[in-house]
C-alpha positions in Angstrom: 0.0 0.0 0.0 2.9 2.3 -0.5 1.7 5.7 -2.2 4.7 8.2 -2.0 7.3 6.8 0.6 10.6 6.6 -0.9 14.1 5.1 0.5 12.4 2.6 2.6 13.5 -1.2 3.5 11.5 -3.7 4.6 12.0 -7.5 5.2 9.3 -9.5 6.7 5.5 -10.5 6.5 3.4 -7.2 6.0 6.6 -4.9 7.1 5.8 -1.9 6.5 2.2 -2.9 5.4 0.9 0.5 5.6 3.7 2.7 4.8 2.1 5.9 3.3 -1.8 5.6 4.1 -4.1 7.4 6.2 -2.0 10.9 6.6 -4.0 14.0 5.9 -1.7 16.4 4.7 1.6 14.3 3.7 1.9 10.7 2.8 5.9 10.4 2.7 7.0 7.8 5.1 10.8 8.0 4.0 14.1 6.3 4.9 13.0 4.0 7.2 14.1 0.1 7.9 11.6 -2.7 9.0 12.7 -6.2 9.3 9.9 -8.6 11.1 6.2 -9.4 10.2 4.2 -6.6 10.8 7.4 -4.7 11.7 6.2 -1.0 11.5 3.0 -1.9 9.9 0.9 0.8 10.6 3.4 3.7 9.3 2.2 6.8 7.5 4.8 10.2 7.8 7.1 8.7 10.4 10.9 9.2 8.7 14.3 8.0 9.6 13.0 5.4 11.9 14.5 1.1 12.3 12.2 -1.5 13.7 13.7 -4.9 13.7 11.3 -7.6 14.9 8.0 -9.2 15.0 6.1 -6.0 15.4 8.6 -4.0 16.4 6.8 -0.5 16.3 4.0 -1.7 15.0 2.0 1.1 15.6 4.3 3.6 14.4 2.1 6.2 12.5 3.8 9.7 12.9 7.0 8.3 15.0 10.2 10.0 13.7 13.7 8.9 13.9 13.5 5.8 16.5 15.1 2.8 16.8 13.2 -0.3 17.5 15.0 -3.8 18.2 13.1 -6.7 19.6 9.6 -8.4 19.3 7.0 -5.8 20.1 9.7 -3.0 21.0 7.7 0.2 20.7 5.2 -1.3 19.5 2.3 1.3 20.4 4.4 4.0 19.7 2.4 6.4 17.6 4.1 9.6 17.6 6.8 9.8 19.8 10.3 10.7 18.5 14.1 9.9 19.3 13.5 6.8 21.2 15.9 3.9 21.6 14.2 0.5 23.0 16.1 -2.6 22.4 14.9 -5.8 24.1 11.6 -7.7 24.3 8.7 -5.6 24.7 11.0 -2.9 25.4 9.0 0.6 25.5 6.0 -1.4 24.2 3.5 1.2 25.6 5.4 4.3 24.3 4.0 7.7 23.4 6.3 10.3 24.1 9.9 11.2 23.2 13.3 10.8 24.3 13.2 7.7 26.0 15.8 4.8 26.0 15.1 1.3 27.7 17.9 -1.5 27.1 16.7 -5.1 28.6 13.8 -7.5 27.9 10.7 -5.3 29.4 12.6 -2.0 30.2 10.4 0.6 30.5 7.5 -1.6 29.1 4.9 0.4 30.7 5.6 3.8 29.8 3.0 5.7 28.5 3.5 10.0 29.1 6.9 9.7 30.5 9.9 11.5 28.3 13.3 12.0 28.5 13.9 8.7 30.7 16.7 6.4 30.7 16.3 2.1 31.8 18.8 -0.7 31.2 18.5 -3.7 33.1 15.7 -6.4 33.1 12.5 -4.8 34.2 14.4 -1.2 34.5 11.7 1.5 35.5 9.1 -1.5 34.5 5.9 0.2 35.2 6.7 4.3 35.1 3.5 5.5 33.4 4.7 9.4 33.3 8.0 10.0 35.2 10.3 12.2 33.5 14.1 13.3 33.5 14.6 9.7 35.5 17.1 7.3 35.1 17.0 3.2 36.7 20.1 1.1 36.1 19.9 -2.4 36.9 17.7 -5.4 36.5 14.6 -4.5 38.3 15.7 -1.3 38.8 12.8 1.4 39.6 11.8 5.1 40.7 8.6 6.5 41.7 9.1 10.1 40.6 10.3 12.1 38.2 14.0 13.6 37.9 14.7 10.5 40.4 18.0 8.4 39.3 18.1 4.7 41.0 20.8 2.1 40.7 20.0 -1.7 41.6 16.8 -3.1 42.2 14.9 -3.7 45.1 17.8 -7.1 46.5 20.6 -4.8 45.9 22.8 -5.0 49.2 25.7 -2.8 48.3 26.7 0.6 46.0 30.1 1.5 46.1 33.2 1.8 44.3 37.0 2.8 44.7 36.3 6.7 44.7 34.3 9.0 46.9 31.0 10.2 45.1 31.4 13.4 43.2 28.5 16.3 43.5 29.4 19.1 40.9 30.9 22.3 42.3 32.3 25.4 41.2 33.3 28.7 42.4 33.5 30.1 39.2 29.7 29.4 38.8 28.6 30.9 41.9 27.6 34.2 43.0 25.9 35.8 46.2 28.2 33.2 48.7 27.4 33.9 52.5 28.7 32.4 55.3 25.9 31.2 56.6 26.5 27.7 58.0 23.9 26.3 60.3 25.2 25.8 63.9 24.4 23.9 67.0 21.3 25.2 67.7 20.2 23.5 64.4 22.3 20.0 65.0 20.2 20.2 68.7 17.1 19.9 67.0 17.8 17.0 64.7 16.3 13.2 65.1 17.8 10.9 64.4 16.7 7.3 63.3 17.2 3.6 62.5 15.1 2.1 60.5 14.7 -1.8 58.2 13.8 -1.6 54.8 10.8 -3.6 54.1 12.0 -5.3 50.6 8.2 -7.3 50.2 6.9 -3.6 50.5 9.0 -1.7 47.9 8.5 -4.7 45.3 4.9 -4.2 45.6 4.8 -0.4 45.5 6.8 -0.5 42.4 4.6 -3.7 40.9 7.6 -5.9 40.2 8.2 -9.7 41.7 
């Protein structure tokens, strides 16, 4: 059903199937790569975009410049640009832009959320609309947006052979005071012990 796309690949049972139907003002799918049946079947304007796997963004209708690689990777994405999901069912829910999941179900249940970034297994798993965030790990999750979390719910240790960093410059600053909180502020603080309940954050976050 091609009409007008031009410098476009596809390999695979109905690839591509729809490249250049249904837009209203341009029908020019161009220089995109599907390799998988039904791999971006539904395209119509989306341009510069690979999709390699069984329905691997499937859905694509208006998606620009994403790469797709694994069965049912983006496979809802309609519009959304610039993302990267590699893995099964990576970003299968996608709408928005940005985004990069690496690992078999990373991110497979974002919907609104943009300019996030999951490798691991089950990385950020089931963020609907978080933004800015970033999960590394397998099972890795946050439950916010411009949160970063390393490790998954089991993990028992972070470290490594240098002291973490926090960027600071005094060549970037302006209006420095002297202004240090003292005792009468240490006085007032409470402090805690506390067990992490493991069954409790697995649940919040919806994973095993």
């Amino acid at each position: 059903n091609n009409i007008e796309g031009s410098s476009n690949i596809a390999i695979g049972d109905s690839a591509l199937w729809r490249n250049g139907i249904g837009a209203t003002i341009s029908i020019e799918g161009i220089q995109n790569v599907a390799v998988g049946g039904k791999a971006m079947f539904t395209n119509s304007t989306g341009y510069r975009n690979v999709a390699l796997g069984h329905e691997a963004s499937y859905s694509s209708w208006d998606g620009r410049m994403n790469t797709a690689v694994g069965y049912e990777s983006l496979s809802d994405n309609k519009v959304g640009d610039n993302n990267v999901a590699i893995g099964f069912r990576a970003l299968e829910r996608n709408f928005q832009d940005n985004n990069t999941a690496i690992g078999s179900n990373a991110m497979q249940w974002n919907v609104y959320g943009d300019h996030n970034t999951a490798i691991g297994a089950y990385a950020m798993y089931s963020s609907l609309n978080y933004d800015f965030s970033i999960a590394i790990g397998s099972g890795s999750s946050i439950s916010a947006s411009n949160m970063t979390r390393i490790g998954g719910s089991s993990m028992l240790s972070i470290g490594g052979y240098a002291s973490w960093s926090n960027v600071s410059d005094a060549r970037f600053k302006e209006n420095v005071t002297e202004n240090v909180i003292g005792l009468d502020f240490i006085e007032k603080l409470r402090p805690v012990t506390y067990q992490l309940n493991m069954d409790a954050i697995a649940s919040f976050n919806q994973m095993p």
